[in-house]
C-alpha positions in Angstrom: 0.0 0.0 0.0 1.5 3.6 -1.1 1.7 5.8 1.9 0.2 9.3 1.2 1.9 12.1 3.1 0.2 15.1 4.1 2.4 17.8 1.9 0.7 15.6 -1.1 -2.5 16.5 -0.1 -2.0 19.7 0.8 -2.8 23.2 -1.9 -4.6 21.7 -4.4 -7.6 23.4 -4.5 -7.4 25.9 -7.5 -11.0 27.9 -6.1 -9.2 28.6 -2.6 -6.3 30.3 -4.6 -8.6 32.2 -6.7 -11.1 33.5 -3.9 -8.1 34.2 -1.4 -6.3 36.1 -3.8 -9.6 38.7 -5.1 -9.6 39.3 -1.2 -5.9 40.3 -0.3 -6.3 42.4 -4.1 -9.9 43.9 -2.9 -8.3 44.7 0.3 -5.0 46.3 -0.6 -7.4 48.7 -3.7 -9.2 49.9 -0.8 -6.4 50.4 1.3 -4.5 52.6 -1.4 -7.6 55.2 -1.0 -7.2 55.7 3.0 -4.3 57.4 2.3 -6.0 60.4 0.7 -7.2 63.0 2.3 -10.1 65.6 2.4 -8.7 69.0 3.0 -9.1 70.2 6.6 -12.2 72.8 7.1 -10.2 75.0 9.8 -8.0 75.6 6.4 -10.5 76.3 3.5 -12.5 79.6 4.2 -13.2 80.3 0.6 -12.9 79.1 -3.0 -9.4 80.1 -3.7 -8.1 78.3 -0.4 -10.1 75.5 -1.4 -8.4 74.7 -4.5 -5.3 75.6 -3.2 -5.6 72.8 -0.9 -6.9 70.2 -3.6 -3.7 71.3 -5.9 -1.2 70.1 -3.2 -3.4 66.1 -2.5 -2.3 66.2 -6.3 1.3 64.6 -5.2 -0.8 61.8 -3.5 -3.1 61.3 -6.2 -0.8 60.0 -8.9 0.5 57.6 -7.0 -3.1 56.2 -5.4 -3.8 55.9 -9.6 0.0 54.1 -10.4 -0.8 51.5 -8.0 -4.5 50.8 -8.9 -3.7 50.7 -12.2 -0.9 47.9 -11.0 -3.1 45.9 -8.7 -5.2 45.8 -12.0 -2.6 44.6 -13.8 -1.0 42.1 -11.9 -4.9 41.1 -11.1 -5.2 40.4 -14.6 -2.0 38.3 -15.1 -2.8 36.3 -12.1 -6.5 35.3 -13.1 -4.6 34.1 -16.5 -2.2 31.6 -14.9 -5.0 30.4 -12.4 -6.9 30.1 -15.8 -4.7 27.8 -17.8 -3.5 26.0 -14.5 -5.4 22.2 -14.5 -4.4 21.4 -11.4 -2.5 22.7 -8.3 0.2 21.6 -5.4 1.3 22.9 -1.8 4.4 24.2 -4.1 2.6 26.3 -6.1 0.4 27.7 -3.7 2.8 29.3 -1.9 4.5 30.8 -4.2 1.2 32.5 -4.8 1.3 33.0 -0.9 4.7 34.9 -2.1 3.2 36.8 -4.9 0.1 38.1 -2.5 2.6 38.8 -0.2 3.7 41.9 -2.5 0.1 42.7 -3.5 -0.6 43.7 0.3 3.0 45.4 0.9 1.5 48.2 -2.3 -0.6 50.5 0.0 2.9 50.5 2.1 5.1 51.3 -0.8 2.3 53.9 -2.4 2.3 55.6 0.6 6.0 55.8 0.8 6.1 56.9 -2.9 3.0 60.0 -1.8 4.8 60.9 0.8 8.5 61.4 -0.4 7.5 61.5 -4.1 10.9 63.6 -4.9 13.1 60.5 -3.4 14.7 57.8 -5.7 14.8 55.6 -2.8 11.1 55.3 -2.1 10.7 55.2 -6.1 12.9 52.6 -5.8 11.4 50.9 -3.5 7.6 51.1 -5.2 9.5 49.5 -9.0 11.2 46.7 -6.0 7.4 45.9 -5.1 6.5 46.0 -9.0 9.5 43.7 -9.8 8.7 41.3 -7.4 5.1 41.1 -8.8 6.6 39.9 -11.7 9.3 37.8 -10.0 6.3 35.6 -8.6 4.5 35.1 -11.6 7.5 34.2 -13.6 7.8 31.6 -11.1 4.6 30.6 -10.6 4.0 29.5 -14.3 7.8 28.1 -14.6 7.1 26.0 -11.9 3.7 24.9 -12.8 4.9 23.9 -16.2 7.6 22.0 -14.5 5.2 20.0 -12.5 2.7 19.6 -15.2 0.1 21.2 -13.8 -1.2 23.2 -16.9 -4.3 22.6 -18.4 -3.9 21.2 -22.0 -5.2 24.6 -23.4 -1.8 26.3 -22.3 0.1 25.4 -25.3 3.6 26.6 -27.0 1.6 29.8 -28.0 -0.2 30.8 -24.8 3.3 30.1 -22.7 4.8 32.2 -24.6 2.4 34.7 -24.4 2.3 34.7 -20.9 6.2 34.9 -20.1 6.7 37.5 -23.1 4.1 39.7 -21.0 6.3 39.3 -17.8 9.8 40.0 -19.6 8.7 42.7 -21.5 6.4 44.3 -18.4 9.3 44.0 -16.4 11.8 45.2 -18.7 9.8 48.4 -19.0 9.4 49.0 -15.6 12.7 48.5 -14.8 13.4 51.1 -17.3 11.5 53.5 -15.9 12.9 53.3 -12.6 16.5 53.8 -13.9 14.8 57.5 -15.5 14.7 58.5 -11.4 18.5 59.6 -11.7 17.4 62.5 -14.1 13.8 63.2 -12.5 11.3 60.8 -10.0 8.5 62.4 -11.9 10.0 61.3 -15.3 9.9 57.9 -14.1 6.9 58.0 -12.5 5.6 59.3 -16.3 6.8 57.0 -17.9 5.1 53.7 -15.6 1.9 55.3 -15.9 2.5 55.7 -20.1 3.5 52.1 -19.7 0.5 50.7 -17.6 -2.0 53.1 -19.3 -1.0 51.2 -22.5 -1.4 47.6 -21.2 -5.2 48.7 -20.2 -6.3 49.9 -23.1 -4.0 48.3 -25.8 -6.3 45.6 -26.9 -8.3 47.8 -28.3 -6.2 49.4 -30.3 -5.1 46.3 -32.1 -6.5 45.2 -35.7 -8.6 42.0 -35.6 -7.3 39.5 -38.2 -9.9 38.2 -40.3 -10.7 34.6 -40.0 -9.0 32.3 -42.8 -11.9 30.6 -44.9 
């Protein structure tokens, strides 16, 4: 009789991934709004002051945008991998553990990034929690193709897809983040050019017409 062990049993529900991830992701979009703030009342005595006073929550804004547009993102490329995945293992469920682990550190990292928005170090940290993101989804789908736990849909074509998305994602970011030696705004340009095109690329692109 073969002996099963516990560690063989353990992770592979595919559902509990799925529903524990939407949470941590719900959680940490919500979070990124506590950090702005109405302006106080003691300070606003008339129009003037009043927009005065929503010019400089500005600074804070862009960055509660950046990382909703990321959480998006990286929401998106998660629900693809659980997608093509057929089955799942202890293994690969905590590296999703490791890649939700990032998702919750964003509010941290955006408020870091609002608060000293002119630093390269909290810039760099915020394109550290981005790169790591990535890091985890590289090796979540390396490792699940390794262990054979795609579904048969995930082909040559749809792999290559998926890891292409991840180089060149992190490629760009990473490119972005070096732009902080000339100017942290520059860089922080250039992520949102960068994640404003992955949102609404697809419908840029021509259809091909179906071969008779």
């Amino acid at each position: 009789m073969i002996k099963t062990s516990y560690n063989q049993l353990a992770g592979q529900n595919l559902e509990r991934i799925s529903a524990i991830s939407d949470g941590i992701f719900a959680v940490a979009m919500t979070l990124l709004v506590l950090d702005l703030h109405a302006p106080a009342v003691s300070l606003v005595h008339s129009e003037g002051q009043l927009q005065q006073q929503l010019l400089m929550v500005a600074p804070r804004l862009l960055p509660y945008l950046m990382s909703f547009l990321t959480l998006g993102i990286f929401w998106n490329g998660q629900q693809v991998q659980l997608h093509h995945f057929e089955a799942s293992d202890r293994h690969l469920t905590w590296i999703h553990f490791g890649f939700l682990l990032f998702v919750s550190l964003m509010p941290f990292s955006t408020q870091l990034l609002a608060q000293f928005i002119c630093f390269r170090t909290a810039l760099l940290i915020y394109w550290f929690n981005i790169l790591m993101l990535g890091v985890w989804l590289l090796f979540s789908w390396k490792y699940a193709t390794k262990a054979k736990l795609l579904h048969k849909s995930a082909d040559a074509e749809v792999s290559k897809a998926v890891l292409n998305r991840i180089y060149v994602a992190q490629l760009l970011y990473a490119a972005s983040a070096t732009l902080c030696v000339v100017s942290t705004y520059l860089s922080i340009g250039l992520i949102v050019l960068i994640q404003l095109d992955y949102v609404f690329a697809p419908r840029f692109r021509s259809r091909t017409k179906p071969t008779k």
